[in-house]
ZAVEX-288239 format. One record per residue: x, y negated, z of N, C-alpha, C in turn; residue in one letter. Coordinates in steps of 0.2 Angstrom, whole numbers, padded with zeros to 4 digits, always signed. Example, Ala and Ser with C-alpha at 12.3 -4.5 7.8 and 13.67 -1.06 7.14 Angstrom:
+0066+0028+0039+0062+0022+0039+0066+0016+0039A+0064+0011+0035+0068+0005+0036+0064+0000+0039S
//
This chain:
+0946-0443+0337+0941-0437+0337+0935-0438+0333X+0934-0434+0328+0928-0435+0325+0921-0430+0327X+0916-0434+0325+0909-0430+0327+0908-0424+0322X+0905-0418+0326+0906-0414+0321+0898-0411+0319X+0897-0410+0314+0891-0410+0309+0887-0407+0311X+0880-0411+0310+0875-0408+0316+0873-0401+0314X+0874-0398+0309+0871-0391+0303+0874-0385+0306X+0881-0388+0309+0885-0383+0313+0881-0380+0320X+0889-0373+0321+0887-0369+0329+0893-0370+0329X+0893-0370+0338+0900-0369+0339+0899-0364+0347X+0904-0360+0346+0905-0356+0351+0907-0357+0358X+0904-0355+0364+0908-0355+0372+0909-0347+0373X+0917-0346+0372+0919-0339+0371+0918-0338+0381X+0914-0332+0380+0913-0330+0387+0917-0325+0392X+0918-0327+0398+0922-0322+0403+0917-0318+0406X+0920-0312+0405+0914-0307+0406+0911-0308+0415X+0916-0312+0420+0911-0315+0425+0905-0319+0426X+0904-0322+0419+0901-0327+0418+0895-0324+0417X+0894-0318+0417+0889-0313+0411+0885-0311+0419X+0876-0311+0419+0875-0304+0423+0866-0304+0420X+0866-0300+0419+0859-0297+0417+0858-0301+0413X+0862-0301+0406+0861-0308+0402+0861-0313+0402X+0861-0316+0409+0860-0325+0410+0868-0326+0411X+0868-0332+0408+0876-0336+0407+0875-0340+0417X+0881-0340+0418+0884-0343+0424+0884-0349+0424X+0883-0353+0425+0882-0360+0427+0890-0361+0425X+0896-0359+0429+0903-0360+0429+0906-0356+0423X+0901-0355+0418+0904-0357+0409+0907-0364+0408X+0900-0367+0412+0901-0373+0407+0903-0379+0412X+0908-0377+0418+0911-0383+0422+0915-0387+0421X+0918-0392+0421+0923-0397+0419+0929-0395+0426X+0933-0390+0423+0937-0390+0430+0941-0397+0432X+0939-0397+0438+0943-0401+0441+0951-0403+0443X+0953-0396+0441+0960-0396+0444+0962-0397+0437X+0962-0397+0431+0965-0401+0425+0963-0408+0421X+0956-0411+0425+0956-0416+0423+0951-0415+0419X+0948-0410+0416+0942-0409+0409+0940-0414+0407X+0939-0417+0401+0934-0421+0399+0930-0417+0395X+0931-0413+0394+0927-0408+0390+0925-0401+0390X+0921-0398+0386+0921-0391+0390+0922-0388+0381X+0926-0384+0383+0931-0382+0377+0927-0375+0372X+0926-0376+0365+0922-0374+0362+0924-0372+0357X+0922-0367+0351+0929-0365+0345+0920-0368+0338X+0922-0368+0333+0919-0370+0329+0918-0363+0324X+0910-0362+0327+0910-0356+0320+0911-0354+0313X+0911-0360+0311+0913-0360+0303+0920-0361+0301X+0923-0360+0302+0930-0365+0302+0934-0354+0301X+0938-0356+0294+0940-0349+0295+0944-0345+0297X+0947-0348+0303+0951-0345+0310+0948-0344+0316X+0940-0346+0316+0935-0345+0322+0938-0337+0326X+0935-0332+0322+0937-0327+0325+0945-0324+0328X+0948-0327+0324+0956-0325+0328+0955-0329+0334X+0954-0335+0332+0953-0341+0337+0950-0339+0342X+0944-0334+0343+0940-0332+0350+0946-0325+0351X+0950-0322+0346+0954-0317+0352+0959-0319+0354X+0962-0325+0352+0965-0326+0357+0965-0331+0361X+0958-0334+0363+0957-0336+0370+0955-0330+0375X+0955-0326+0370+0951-0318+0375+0957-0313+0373X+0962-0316+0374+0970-0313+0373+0968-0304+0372X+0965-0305+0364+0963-0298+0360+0960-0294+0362X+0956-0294+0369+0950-0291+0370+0946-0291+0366X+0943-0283+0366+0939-0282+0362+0929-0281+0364X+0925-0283+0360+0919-0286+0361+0920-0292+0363X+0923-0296+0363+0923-0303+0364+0916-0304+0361X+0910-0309+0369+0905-0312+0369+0906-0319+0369X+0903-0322+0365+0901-0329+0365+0893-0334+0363X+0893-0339+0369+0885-0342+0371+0889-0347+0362X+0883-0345+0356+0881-0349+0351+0879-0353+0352X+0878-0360+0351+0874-0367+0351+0874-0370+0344X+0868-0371+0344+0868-0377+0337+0870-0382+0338X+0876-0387+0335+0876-0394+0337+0872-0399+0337X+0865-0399+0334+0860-0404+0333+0853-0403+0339X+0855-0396+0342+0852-0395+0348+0854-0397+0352X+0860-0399+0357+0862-0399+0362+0864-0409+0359X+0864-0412+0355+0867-0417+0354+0858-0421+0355X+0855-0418+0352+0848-0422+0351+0846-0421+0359X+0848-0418+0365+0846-0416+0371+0847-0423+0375X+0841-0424+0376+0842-0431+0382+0839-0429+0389X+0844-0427+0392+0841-0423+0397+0841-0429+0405X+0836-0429+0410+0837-0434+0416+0837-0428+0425X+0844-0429+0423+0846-0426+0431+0845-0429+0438X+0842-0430+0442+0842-0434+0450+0844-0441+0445X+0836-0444+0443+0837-0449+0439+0842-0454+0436X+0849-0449+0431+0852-0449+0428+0851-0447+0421X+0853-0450+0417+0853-0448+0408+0858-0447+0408X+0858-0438+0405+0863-0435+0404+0863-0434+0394X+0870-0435+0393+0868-0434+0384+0877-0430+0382X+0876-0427+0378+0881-0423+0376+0882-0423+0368X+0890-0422+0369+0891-0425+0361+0896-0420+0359X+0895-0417+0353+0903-0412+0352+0908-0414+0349X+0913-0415+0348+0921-0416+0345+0925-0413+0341X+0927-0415+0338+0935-0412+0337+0939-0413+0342X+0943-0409+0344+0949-0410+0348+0955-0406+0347X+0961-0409+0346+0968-0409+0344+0971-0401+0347X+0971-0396+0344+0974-0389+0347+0979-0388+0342X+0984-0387+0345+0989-0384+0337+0990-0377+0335X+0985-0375+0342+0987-0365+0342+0978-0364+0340X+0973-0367+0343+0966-0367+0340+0964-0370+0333X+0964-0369+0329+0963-0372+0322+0955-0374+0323X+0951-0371+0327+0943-0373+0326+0940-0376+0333X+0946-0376+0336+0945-0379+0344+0942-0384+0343X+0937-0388+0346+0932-0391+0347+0928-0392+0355X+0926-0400+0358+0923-0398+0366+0917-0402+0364X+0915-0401+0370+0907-0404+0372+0907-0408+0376X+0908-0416+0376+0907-0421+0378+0901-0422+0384X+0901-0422+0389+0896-0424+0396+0897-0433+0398X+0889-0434+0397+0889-0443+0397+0885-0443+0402X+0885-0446+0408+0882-0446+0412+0878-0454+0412X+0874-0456+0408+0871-0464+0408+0876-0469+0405X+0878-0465+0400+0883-0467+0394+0889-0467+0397X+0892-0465+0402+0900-0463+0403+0902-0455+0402X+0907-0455+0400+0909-0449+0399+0911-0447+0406X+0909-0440+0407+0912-0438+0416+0919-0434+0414X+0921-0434+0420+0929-0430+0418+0929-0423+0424X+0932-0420+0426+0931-0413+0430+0934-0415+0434X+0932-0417+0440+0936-0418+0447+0937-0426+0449X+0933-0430+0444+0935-0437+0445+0928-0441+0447X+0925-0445+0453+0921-0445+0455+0917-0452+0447X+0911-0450+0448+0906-0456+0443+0900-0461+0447X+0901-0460+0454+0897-0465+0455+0895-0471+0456X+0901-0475+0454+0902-0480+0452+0897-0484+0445X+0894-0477+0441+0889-0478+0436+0884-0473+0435X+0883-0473+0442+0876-0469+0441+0869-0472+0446X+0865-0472+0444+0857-0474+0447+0858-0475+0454X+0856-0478+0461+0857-0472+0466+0854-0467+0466X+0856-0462+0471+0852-0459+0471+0855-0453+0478X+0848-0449+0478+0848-0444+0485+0852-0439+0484X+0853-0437+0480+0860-0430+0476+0864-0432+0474X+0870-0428+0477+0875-0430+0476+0881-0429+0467X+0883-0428+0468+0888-0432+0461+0888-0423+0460X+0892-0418+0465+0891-0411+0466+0886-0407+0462X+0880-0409+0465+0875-0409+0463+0872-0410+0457X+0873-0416+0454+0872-0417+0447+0874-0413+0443X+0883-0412+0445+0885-0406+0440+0882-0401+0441X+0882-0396+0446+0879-0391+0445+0872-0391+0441X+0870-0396+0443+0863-0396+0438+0864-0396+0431X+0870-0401+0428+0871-0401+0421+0874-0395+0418X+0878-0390+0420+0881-0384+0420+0877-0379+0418X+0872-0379+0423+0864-0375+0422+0861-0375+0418X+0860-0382+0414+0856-0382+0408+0861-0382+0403X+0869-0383+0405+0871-0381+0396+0871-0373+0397X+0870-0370+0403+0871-0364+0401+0864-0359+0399X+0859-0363+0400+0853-0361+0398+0851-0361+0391X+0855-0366+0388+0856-0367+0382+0860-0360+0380X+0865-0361+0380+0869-0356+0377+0866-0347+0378X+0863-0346+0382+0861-0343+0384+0856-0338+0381X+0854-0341+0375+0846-0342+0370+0851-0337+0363X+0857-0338+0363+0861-0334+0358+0868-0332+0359X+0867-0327+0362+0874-0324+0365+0877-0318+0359X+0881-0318+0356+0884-0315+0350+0890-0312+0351X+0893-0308+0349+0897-0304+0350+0903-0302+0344X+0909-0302+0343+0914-0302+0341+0916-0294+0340X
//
């Protein structure tokens, strides 16, 4: 997997659940646990299949919304959750049906977390739970994304 340029946006195509009075849900940007996620799944907007590429994760829905992020914004983000450093990295990753498919990497004090797989083993102690961090981490990619919501 390669790092992908920091000049770049890449898109979190959005479920209109995720949507309410403009504020992005926290549960856009969760690592599910029931598939194991390392990453939270992202299309590349410059890449010349993006747009097909968002209608058919929104299987041809029309107005397809999506939280823009710059990659040298959320990459440069060194963020400290319940005395944990959190840092995010974006990717390439392997889709044979998404040609611009692309995730967002979550390091939690330089381990990568996974969706459903406990990290305490590398993290500070602390009085909040593992639960808790996530949702905190979630919160802040979605505030992020949240700054530039565009439409298809």
């Amino acid at each position: 997997m390669n790092s992908i340029g920091k000049d770049e946006r890449v898109a979190r195509v959005l479920k209109p659940s995720w949507l309410y009075k403009g504020e992005i849900a926290a549960a856009a940007f969760n690592l599910r646990p029931t598939l194991k996620e390392t990453y939270v799944s992202v299309l590349r907007e410059h890449i010349p299949t993006f747009e097909q590429d968002a209608k058919t994760v929104c299987k041809e829905k029309k107005n397809i919304l999506y939280a823009s992020i710059k990659v040298d914004e959320l990459e440069e983000r060194k963020e400290t959750v319940a005395e944990q450093t959190v840092t995010f990295q974006i990717k390439e990753t392997d889709n044979d049906t998404l040609k611009s498919h692309a995730g967002i990497f979550i390091a939690v004090n330089g381990h990568n977390i996974v969706g459903g797989e406990p990290f305490e083993s590398y993290i500070k102690e602390s009085f909040v739970s593992e639960n808790d961090i996530i949702l905190e981490i979630s919160k802040r990619l979605a505030k992020v994304g949240g700054k530039d919501i565009r439409s298809l």
